[in-house]
N, CA, C and O atoms as a printed pandas DataFrame, in Angstrom:
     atom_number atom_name residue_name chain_id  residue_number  x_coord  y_coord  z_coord
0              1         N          UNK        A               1   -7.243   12.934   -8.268
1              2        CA          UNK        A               1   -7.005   11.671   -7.606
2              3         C          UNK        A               1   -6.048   10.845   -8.457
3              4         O          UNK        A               1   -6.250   10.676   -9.659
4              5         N          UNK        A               2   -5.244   10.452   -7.959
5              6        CA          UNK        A               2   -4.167    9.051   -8.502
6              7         C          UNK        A               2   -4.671    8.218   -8.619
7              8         O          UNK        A               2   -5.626    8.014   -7.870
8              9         N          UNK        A               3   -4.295    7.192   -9.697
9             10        CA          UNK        A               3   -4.804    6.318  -10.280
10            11         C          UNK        A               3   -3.553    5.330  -10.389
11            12         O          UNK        A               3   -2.544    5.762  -10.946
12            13         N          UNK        A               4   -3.567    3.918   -9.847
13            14        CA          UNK        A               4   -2.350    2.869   -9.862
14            15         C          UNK        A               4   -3.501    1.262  -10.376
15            16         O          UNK        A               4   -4.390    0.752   -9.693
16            17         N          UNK        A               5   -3.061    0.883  -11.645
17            18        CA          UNK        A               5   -3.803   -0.245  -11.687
18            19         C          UNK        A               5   -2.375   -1.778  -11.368
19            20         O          UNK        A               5   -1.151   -1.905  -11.397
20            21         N          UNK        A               6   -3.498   -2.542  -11.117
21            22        CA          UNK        A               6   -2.603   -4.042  -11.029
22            23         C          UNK        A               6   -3.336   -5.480  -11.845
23            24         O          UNK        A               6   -4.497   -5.584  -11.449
24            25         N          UNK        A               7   -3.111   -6.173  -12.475
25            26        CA          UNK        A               7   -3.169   -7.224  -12.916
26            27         C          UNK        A               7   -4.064   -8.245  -11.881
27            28         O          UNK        A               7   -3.340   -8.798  -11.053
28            29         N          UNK        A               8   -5.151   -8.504  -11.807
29            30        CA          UNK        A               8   -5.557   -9.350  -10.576
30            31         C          UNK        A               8   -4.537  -10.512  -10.575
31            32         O          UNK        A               8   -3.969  -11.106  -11.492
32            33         N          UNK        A               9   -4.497  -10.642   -9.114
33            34        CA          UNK        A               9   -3.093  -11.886   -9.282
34            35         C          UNK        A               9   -1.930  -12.065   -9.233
35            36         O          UNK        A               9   -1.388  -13.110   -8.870
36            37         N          UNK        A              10   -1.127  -10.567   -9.774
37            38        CA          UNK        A              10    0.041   -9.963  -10.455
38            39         C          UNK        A              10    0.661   -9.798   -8.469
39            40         O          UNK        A              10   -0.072  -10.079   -7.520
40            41         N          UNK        A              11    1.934   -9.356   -8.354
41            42        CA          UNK        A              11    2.667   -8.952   -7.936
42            43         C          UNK        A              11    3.035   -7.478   -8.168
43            44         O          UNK        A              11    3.445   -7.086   -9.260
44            45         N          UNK        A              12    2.852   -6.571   -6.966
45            46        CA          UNK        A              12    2.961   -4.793   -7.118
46            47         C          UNK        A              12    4.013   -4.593   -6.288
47            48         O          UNK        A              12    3.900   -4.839   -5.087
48            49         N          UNK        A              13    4.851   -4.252   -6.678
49            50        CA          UNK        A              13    5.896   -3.653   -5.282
50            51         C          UNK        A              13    5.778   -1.669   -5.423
51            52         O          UNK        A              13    6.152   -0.992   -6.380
52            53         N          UNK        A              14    5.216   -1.237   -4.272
53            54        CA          UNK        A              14    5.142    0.589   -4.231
54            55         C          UNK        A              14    6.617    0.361   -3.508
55            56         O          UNK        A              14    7.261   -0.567   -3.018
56            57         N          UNK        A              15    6.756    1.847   -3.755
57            58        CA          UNK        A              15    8.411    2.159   -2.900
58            59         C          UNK        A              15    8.051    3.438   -2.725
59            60         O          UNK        A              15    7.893    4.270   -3.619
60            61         N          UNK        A              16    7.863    3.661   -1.067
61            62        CA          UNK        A              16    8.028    4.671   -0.491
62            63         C          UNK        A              16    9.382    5.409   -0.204
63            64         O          UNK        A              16   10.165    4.767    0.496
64            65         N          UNK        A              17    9.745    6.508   -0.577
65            66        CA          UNK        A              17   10.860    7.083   -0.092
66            67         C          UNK        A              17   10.512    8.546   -0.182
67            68         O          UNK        A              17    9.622    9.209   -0.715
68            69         N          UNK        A              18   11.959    8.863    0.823
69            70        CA          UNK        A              18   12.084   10.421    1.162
70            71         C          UNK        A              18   10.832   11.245    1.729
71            72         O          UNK        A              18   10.315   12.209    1.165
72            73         N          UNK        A              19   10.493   10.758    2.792
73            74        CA          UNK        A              19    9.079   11.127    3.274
74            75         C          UNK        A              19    9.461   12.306    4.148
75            76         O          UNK        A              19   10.423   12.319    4.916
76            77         N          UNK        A              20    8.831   13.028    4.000
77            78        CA          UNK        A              20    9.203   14.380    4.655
78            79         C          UNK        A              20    8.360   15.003    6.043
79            80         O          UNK        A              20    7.148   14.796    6.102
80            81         N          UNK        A              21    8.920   15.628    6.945
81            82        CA          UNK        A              21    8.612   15.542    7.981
82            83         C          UNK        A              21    7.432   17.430    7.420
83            84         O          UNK        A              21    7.430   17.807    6.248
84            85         N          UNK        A              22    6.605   18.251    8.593
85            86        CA          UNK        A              22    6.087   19.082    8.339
86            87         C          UNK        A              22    6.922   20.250    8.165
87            88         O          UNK        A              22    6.341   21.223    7.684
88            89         N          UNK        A              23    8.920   20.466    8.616
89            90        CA          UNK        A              23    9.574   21.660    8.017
90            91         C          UNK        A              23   10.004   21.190    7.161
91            92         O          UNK        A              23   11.158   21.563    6.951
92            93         N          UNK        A              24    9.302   19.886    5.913
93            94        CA          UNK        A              24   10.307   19.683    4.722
94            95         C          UNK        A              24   11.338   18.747    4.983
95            96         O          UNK        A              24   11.703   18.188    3.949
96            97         N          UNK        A              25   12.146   18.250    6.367
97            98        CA          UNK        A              25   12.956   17.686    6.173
98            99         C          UNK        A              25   12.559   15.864    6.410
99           100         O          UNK        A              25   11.628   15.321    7.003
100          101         N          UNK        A              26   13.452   15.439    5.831
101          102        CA          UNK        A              26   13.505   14.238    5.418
102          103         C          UNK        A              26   12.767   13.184    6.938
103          104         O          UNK        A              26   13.309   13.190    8.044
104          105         N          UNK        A              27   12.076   12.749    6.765
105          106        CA          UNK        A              27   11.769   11.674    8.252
106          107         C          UNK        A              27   12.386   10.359    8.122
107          108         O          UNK        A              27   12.112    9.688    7.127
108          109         N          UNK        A              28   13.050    9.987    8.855
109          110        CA          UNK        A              28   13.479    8.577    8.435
110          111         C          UNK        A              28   12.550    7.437    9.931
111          112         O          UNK        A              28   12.681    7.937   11.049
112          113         N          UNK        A              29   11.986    6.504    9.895
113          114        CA          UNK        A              29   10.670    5.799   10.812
114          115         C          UNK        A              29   11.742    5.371   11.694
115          116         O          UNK        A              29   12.849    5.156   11.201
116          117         N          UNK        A              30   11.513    5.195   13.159
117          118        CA          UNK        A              30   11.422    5.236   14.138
118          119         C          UNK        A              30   11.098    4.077   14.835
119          120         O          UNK        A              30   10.850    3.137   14.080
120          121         N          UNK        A              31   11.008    3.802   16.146
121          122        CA          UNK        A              31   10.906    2.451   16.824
122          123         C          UNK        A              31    9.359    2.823   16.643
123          124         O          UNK        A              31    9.019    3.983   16.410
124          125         N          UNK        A              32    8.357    1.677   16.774
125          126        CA          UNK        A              32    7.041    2.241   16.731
126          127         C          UNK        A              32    5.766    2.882   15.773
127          128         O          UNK        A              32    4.536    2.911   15.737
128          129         N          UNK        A              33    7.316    3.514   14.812
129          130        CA          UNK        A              33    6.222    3.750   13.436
130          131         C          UNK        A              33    6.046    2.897   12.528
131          132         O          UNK        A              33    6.831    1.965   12.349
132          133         N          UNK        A              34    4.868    3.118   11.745
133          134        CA          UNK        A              34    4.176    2.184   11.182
134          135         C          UNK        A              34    3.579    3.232    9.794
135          136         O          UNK        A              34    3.039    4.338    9.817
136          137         N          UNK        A              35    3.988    2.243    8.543
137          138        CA          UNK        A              35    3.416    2.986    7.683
138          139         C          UNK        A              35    2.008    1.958    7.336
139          140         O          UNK        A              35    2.139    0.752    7.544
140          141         N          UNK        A              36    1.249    2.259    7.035
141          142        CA          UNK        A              36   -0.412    1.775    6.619
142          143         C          UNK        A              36   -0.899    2.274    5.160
143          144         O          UNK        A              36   -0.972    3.464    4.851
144          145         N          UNK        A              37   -1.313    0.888    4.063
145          146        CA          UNK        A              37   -1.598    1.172    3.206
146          147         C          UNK        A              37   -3.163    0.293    3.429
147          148         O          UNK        A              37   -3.236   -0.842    3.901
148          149         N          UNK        A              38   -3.649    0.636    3.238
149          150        CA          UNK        A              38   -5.589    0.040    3.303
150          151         C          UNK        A              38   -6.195   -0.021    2.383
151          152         O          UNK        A              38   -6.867    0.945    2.019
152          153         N          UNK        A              39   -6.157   -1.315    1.617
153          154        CA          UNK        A              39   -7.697   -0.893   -0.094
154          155         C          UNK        A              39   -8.797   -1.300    0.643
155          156         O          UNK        A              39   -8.964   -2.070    1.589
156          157         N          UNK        A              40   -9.707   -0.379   -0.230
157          158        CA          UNK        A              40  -10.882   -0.671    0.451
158          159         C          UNK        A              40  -11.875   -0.131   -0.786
159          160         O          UNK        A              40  -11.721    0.916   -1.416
160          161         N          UNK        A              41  -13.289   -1.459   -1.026
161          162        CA          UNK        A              41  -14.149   -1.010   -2.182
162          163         C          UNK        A              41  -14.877    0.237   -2.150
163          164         O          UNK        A              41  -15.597    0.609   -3.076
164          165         N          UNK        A              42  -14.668    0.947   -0.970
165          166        CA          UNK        A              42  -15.416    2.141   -0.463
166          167         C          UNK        A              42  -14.837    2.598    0.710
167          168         O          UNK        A              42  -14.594    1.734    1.553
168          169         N          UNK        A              43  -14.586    3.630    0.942
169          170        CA          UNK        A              43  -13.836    4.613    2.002
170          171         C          UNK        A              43  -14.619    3.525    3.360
171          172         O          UNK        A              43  -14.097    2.651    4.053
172          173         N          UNK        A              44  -15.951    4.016    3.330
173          174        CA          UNK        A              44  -16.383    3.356    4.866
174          175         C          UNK        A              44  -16.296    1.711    5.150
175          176         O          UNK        A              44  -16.716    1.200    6.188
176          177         N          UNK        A              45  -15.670    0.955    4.038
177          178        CA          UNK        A              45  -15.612   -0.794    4.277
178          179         C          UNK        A              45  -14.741   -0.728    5.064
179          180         O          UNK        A              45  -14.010    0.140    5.542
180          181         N          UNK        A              46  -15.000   -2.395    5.198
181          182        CA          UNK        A              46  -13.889   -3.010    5.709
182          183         C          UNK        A              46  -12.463   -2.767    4.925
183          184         O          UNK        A              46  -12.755   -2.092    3.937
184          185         N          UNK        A              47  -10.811   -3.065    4.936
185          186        CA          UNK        A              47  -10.361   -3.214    4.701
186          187         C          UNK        A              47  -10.347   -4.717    3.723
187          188         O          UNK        A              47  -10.479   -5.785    4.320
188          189         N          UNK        A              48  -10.181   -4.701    2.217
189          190        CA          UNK        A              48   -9.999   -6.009    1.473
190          191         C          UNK        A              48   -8.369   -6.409    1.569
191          192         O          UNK        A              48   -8.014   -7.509    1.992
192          193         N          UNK        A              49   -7.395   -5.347    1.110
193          194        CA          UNK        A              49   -5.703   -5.468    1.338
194          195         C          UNK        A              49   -5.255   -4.730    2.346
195          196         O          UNK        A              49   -5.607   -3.550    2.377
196          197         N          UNK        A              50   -4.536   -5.161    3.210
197          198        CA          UNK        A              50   -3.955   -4.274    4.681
198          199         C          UNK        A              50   -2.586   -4.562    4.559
199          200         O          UNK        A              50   -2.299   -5.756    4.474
200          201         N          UNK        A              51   -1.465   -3.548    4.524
201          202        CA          UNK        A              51   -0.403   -3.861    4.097
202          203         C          UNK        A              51    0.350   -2.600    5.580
203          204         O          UNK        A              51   -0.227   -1.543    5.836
204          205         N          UNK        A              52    1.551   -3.013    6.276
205          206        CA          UNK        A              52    1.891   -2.662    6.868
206          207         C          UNK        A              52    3.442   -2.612    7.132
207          208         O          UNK        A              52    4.029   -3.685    7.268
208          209         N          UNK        A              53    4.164   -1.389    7.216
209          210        CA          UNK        A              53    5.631   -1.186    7.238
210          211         C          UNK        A              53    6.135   -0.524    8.141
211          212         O          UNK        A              53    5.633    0.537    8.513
212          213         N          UNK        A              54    7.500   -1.158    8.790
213          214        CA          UNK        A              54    7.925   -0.366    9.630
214          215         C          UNK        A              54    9.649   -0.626    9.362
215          216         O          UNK        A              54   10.022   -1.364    8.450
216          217         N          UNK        A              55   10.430   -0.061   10.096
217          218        CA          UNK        A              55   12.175    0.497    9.693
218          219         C          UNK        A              55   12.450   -0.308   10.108
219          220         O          UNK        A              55   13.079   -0.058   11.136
220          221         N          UNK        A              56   12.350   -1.363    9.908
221          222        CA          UNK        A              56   13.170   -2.874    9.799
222          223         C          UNK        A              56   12.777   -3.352    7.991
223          224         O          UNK        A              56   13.519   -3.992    7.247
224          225         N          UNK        A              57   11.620   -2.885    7.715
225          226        CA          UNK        A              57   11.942   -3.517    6.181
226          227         C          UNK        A              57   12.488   -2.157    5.259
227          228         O          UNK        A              57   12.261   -2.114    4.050
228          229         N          UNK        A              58   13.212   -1.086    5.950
229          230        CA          UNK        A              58   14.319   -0.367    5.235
230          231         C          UNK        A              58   14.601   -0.989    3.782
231          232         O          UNK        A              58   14.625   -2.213    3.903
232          233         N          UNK        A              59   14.742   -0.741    2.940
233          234        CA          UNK        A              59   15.603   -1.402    1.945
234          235         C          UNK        A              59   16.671   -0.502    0.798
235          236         O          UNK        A              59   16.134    0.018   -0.180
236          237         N          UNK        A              60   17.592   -0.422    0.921
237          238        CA          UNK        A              60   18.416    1.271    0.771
238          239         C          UNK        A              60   17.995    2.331    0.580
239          240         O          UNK        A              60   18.314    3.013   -0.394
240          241         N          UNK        A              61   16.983    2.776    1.705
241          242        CA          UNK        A              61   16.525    4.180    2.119
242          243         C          UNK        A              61   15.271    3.966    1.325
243          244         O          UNK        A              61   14.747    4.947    0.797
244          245         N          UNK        A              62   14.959    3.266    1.246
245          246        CA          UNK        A              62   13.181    3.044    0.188
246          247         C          UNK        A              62   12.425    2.151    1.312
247          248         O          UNK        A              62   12.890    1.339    2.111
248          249         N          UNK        A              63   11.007    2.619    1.075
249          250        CA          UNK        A              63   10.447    1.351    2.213
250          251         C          UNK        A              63    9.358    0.488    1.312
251          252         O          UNK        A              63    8.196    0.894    1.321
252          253         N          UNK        A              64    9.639   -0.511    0.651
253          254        CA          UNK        A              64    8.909   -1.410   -0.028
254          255         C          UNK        A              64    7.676   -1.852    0.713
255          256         O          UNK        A              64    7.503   -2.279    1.855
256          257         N          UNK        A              65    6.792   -1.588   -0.408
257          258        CA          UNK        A              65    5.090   -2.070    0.189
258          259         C          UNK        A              65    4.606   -3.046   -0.985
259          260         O          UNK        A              65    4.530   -2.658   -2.151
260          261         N          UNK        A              66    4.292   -4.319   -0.587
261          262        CA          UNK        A              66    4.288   -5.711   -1.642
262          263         C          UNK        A              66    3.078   -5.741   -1.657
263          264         O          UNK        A              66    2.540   -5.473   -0.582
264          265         N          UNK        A              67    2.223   -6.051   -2.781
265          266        CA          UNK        A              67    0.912   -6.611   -2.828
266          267         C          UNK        A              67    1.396   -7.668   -2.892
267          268         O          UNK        A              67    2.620   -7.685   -2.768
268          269         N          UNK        A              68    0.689   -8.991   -3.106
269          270        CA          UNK        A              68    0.940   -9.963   -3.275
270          271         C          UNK        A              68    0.092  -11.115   -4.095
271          272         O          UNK        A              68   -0.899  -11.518   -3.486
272          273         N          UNK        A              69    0.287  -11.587   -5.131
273          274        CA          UNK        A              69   -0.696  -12.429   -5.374
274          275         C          UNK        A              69   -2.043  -12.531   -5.118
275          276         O          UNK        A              69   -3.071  -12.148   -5.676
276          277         N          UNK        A              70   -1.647  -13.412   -3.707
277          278        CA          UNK        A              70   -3.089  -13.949   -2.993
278          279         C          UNK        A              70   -3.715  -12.879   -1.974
279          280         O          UNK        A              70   -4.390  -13.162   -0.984
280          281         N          UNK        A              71   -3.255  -11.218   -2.539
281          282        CA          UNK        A              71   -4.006  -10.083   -1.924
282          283         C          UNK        A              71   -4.963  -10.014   -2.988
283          284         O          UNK        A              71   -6.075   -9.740   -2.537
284          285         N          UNK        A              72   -4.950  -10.151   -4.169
285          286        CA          UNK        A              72   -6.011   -9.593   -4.986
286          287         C          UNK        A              72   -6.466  -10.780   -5.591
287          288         O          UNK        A              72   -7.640  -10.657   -5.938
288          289         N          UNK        A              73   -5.815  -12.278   -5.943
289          290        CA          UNK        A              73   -6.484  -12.770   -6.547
290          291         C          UNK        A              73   -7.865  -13.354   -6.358
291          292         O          UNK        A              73   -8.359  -14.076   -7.223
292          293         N          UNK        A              74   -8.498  -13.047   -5.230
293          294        CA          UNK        A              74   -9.994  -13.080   -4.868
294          295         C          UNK        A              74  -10.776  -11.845   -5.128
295          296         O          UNK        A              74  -11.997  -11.703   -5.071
296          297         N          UNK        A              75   -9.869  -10.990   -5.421
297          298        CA          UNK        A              75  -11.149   -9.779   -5.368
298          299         C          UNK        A              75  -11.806   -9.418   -6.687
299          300         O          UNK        A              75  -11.124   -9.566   -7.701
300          301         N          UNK        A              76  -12.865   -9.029   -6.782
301          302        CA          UNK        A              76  -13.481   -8.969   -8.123
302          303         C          UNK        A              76  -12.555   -7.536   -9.036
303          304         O          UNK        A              76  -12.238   -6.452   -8.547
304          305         N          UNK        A              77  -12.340   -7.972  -10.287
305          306        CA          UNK        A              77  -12.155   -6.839  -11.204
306          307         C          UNK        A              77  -12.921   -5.092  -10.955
307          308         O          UNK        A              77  -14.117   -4.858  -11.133
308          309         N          UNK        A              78  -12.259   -4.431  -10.676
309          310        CA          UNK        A              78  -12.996   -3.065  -10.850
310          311         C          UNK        A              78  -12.077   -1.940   -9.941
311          312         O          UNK        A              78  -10.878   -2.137   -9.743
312          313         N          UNK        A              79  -12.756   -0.800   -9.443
313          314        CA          UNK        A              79  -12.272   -0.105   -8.885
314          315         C          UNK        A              79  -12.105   -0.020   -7.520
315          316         O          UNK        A              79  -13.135    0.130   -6.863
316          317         N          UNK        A              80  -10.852   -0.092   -6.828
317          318        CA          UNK        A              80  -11.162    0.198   -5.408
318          319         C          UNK        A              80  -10.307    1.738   -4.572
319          320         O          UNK        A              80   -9.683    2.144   -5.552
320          321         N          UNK        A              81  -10.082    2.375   -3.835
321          322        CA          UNK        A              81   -9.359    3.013   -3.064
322          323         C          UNK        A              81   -8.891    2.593   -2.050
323          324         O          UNK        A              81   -9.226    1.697   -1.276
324          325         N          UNK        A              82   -7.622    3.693   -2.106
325          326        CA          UNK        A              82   -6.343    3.074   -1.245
326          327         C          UNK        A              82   -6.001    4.655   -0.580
327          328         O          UNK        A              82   -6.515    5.657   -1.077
328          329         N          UNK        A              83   -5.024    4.730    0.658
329          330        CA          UNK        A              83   -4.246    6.101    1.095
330          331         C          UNK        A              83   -3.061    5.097    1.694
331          332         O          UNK        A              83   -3.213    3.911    1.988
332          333         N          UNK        A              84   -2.093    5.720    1.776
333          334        CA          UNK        A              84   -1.328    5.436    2.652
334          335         C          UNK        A              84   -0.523    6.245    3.708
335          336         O          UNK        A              84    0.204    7.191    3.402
336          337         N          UNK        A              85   -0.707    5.809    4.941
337          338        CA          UNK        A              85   -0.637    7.053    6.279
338          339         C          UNK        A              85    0.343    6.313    7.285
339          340         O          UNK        A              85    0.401    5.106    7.517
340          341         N          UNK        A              86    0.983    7.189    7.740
341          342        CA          UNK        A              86    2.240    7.303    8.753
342          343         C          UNK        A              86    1.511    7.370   10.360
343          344         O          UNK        A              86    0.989    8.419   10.739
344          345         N          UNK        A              87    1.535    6.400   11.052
345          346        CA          UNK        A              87    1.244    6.854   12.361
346          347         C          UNK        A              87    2.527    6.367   13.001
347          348         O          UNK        A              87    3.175    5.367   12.691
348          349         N          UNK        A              88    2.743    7.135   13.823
349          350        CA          UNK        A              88    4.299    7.646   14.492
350          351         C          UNK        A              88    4.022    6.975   16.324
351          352         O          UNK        A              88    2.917    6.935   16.864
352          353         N          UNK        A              89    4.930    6.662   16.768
353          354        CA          UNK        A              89    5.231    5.520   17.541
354          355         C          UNK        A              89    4.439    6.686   18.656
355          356         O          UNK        A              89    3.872    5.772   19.256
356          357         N          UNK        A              90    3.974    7.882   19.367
357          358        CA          UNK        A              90    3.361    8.393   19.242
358          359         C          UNK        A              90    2.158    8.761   19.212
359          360         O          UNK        A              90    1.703    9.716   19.841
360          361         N          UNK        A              91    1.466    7.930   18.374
361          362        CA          UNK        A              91    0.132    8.066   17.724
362          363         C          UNK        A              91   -0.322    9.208   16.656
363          364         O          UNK        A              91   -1.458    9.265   16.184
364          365         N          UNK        A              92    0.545    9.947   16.402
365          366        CA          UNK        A              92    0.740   11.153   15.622
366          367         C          UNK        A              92    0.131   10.384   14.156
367          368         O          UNK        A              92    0.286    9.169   14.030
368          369         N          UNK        A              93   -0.474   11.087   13.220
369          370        CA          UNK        A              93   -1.401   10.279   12.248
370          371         C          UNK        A              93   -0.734   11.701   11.334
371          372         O          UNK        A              93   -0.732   12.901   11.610
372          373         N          UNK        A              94   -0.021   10.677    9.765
373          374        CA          UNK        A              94    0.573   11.458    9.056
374          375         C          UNK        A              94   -0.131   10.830    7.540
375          376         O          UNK        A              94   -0.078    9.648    7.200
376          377         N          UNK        A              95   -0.585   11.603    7.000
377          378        CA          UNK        A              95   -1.123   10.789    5.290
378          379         C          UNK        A              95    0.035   11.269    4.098
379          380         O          UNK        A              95    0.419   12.399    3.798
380          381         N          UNK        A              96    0.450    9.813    3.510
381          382        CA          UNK        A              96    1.707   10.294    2.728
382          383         C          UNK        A              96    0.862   10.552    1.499
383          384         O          UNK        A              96    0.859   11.646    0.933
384          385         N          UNK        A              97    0.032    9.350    1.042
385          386        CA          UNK        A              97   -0.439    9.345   -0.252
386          387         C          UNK        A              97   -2.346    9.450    0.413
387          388         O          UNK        A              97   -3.013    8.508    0.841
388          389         N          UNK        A              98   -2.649   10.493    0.314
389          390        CA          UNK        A              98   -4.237   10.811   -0.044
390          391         C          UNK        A              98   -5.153   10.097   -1.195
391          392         O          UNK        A              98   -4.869    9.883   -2.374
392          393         N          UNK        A              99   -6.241    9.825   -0.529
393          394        CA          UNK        A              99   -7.023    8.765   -1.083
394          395         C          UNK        A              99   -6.635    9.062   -2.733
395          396         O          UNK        A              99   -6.459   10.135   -3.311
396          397         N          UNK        A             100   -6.587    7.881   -3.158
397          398        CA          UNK        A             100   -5.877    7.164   -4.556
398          399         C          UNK        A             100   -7.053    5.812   -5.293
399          400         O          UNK        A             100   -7.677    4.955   -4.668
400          401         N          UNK        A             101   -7.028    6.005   -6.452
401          402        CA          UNK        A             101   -7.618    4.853   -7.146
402          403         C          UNK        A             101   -6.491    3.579   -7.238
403          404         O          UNK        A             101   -5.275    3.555   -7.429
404          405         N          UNK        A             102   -7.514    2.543   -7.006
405          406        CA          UNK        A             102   -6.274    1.534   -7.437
406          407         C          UNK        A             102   -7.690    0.645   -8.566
407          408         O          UNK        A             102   -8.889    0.641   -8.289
408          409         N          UNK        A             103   -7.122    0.070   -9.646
409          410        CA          UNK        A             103   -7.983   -0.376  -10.454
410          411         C          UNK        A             103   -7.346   -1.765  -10.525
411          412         O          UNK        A             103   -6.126   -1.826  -10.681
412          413         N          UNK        A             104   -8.084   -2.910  -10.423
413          414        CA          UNK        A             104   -7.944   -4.237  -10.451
414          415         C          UNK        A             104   -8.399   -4.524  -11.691
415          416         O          UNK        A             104   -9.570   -4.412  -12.054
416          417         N          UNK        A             105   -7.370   -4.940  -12.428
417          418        CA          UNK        A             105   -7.859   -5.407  -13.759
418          419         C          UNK        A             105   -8.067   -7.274  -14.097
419          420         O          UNK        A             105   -6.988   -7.858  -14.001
420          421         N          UNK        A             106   -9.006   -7.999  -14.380
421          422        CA          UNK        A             106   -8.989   -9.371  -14.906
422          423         C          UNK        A             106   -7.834   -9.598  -15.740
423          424         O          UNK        A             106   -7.240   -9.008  -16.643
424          425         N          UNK        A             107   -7.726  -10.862  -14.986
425          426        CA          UNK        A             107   -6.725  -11.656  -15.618
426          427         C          UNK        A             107   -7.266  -12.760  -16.932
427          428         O          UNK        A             107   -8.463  -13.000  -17.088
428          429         N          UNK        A             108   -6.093  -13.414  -17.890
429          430        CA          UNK        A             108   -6.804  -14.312  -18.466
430          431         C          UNK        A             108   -6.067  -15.551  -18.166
431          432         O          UNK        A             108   -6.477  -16.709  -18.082
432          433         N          UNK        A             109   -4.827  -15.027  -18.014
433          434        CA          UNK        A             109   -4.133  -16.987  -17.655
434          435         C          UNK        A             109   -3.991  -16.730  -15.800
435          436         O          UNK        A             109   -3.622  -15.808  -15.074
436          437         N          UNK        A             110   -4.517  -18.114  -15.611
437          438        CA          UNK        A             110   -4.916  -18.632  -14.442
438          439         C          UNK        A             110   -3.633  -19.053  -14.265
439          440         O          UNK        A             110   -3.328  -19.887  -15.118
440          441         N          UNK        A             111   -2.487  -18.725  -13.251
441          442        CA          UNK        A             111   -1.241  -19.659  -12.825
442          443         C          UNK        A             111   -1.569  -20.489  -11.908
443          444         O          UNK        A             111   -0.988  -21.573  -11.869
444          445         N          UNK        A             112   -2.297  -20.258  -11.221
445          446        CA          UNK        A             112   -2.611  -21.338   -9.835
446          447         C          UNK        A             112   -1.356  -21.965   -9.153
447          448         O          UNK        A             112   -0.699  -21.237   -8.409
448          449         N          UNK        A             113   -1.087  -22.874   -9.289
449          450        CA          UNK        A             113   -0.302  -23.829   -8.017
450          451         C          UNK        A             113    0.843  -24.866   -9.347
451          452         O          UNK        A             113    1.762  -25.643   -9.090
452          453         N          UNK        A             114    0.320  -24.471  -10.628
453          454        CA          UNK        A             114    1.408  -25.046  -11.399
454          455         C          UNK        A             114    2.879  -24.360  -11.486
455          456         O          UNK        A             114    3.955  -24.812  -11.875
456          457         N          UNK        A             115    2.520  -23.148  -10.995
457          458        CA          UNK        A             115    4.528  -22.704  -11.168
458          459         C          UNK        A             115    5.360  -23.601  -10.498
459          460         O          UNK        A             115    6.581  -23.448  -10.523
């Protein structure tokens, strides 16, 4: 299993690229597709971060997936899991990245609303 930690609080940018279709060749997303990244403290929860991409946020052939701040800075320090999966305009259900650790680590300086 993969393991990606983040800073509670912090800013993560993933970059998806070169996603490959099932003969190997390159897929580039489509009207309709949607890439899906889901943390979750346990496979069967709810979703805590729901992050969602489609070929309008292209960004030179990479498809940027942002955590954001105020995605994690509520969630408690520890371990959670993440996958991230391709469903195709379609409904066709594609998993790029298979369930993955993501580890939320405590912060010690509080930025809050002073930047």
């Amino acid at each position: 299993m993969n393991e990606i930690a983040i800073v509670r609080g912090d800013t993560m940018r993933l970059v998806i690229s070169r996603i490959k279709n099932t003969g190997g060749e390159e897929y580039i997303l489509g009207d309709g597709d949607v890439i899906r990244l889901d943390v979750k403290k346990a496979a069967a929860e709810k979703a805590v971060i729901s992050k969602r991409v489609t070929a309008a946020d292209y960004d030179n052939g990479d498809l940027p997936v942002v955590i954001l701040p105020e995605d994690t800075a509520g969630l408690a320090a520890g371990d959670y899991f993440f996958d991230i999966r391709l469903v195709t305009g379609d409904k066709n259900i594609y998993t790029i990245v298979p369930i993955s650790k993501l580890k939320i680590l405590r912060n010690v300086t509080d930025i809050g609303a002073e930047v």
